[in-house]
C-alpha positions as CSV (number, residue, x, y, z in Angstrom):
1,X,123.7,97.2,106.0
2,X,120.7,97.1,103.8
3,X,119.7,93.5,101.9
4,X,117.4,93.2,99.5
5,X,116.1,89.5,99.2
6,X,114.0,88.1,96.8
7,X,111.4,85.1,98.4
8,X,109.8,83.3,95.4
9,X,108.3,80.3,94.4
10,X,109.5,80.1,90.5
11,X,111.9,77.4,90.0
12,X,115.4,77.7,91.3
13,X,117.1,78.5,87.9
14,X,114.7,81.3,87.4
15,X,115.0,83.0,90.7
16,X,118.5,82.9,90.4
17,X,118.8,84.0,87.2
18,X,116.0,87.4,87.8
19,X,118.5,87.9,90.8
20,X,121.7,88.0,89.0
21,X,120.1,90.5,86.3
22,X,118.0,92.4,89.5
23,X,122.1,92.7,91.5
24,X,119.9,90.6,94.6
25,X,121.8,90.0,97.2
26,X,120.3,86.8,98.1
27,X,117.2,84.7,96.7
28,X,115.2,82.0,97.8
29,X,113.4,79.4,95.3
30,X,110.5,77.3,94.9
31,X,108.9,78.5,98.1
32,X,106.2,77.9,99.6
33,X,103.8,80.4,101.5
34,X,105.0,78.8,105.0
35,X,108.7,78.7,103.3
36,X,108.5,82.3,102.7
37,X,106.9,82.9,106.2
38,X,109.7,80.9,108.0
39,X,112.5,83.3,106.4
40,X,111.0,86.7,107.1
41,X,110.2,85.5,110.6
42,X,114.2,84.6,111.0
43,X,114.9,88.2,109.3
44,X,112.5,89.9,111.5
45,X,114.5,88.1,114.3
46,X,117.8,88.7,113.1
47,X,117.0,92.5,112.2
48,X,118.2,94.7,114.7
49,X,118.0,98.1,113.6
50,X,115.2,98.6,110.1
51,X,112.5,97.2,109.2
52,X,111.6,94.2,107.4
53,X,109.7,95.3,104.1
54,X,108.2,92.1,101.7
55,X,106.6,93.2,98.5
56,X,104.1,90.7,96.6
57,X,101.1,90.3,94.6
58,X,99.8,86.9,95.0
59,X,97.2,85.2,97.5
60,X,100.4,83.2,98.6
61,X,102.4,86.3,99.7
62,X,99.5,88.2,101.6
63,X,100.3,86.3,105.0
64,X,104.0,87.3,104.3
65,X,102.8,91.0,103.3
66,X,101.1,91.0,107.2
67,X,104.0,89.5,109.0
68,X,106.4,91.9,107.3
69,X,107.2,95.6,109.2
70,X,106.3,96.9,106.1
71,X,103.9,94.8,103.8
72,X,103.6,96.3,100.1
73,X,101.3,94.8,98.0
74,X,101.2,95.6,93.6
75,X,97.8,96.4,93.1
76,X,96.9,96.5,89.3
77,X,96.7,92.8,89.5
78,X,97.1,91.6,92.9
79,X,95.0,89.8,94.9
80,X,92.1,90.9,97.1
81,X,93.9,89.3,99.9
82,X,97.3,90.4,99.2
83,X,95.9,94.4,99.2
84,X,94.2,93.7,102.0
85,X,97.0,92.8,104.1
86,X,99.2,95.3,102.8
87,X,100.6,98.6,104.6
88,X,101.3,100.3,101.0
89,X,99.5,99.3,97.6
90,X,101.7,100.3,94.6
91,X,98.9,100.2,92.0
92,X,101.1,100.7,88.7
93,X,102.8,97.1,89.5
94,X,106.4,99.0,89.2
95,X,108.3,98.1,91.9
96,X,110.3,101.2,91.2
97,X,107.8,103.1,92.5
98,X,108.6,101.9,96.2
99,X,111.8,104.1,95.9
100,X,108.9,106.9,95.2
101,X,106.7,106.1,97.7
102,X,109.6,106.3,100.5
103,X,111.7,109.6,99.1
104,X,107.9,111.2,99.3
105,X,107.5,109.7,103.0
106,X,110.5,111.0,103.7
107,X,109.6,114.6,103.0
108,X,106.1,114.3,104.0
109,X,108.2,113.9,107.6
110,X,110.6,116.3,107.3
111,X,107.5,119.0,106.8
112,X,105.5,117.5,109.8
113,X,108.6,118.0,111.6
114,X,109.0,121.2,110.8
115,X,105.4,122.2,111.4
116,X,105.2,120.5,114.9
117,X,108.9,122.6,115.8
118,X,107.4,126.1,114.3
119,X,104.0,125.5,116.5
120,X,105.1,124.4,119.2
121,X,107.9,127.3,119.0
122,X,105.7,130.4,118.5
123,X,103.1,129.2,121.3
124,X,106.3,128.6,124.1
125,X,107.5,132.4,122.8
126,X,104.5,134.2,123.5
127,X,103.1,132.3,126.6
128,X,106.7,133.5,127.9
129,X,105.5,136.7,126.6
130,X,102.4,136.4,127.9
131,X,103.5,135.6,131.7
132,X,106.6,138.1,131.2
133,X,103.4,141.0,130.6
134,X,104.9,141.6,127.2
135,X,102.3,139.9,125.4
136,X,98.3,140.8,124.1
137,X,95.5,139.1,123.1
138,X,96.2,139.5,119.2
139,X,99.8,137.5,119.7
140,X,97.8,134.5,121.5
141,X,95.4,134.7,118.6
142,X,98.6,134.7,116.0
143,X,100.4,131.7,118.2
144,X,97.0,129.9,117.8
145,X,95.4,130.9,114.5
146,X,98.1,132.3,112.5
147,X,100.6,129.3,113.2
148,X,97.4,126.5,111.7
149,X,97.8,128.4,108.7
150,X,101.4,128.8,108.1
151,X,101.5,125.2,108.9
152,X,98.8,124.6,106.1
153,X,100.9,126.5,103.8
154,X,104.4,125.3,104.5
155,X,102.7,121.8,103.9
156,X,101.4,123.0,100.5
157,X,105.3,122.3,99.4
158,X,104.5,119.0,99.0
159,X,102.3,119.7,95.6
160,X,105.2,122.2,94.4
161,X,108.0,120.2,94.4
162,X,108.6,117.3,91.7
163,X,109.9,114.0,94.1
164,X,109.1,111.7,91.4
C-alpha cells in the first residue's frame, strides 16, 4: 500500500499537472514549509507499517527532509541546509536514482546478512567441536580468522555485480 505524494509549493495547476504526467497519487500545492510539515506529520501518524521518505532540494523542505523517516536531499543544487538535514544526498539531482540507492541497500543487507549467519555459524560448529574434543587450535583459528576473510570476500560482490 505504497503512495507516493508530491508536497510543493508551485501553484496548484502546476502541481497537478507534474502529477498527472509523474502517475502521483496525490499532490499538494502552494505549500508552505509549515504546510508541508503538517502533512508528513499526519502521514507519519497515519503510517503504520513503512516509512515516511520526503525528497527535496530547497531551504524550505530541509525541516521536512529531518522530520521525515527517510529525508533525501538532491545535492547538485540543493541547499546547504537541505543536505544537511538529509539521511541520503542524491547528488546527480535524478530522482530516479532513489530507486538505485534502495535496490543497492537492499543488497548491501542481504550480504551483511549472510555474513553475520556464515560467522556466526562456523564459530557455534566448532566451539561444539571444540567442547565435543573433536576440535584443534587451527579450526578456532579458521572460525576466527578464516571466517573475516571470507566475509571480506563474499562482500566484494557488491563491486561485481551491475545494480544500476
Amino acid at each position: 500500500n505504497k503512495k507516493i505524494v508530491m508536497l510543493t509549493g508551485d501553484k496548484k495547476e502546476v502541481g497537478e499537472d507534474v502529477a498527472k504526467k509523474l502517475k502521483l497519487d496525490e499532490v499538494y500545492s502552494e505549500l508552505l514549509p509549515d504546510g508541508k510539515i503538517k502533512i508528513v506529520e499526519e502521514m507519519i501518524l497515519k503510517t503504520k507499517e513503512g516509512k515516511v521518505m520526503f525528497c527535496g532540494d530547497g531551504v524550505n523542505d530541509a525541516p521536512v527532509i529531518a522530520l521525515a523517516d527517510i529525508g533525501v536531499a538532491m545535492g547538485a543544487f540543493g541547499s546547504d541546509a537541505a543536505i544537511e538535514a538529509a539521511d541520503v544526498v542524491i547528488m546527480t539531482d535524478e530522482p530516479s536514482k532513489i530507486k538505485t540507492a534502495i535496490d543497492i541497500s537492499k543488497k548491501t543487507m542481504r550480504i551483511v546478512k549472510e555474513n553475520i549467519a556464515i560467522a556466526i555459524g562456523v564459530k557455534v560448529i566448532v566451539l561444539l567441536l571444540s567442547a565435543l574434543g573433536i576440535s584443534n587450535m587451527w579450526q578456532a583459528v579458521f572460525a576466527d580468522v578464516g571466517v573475516a576473510i571470507i566475509a571480506v570476500i563474499n562482500a566484494t560482490r557488491m563491486l561485481w555485480e551491475k545494480i544500476y
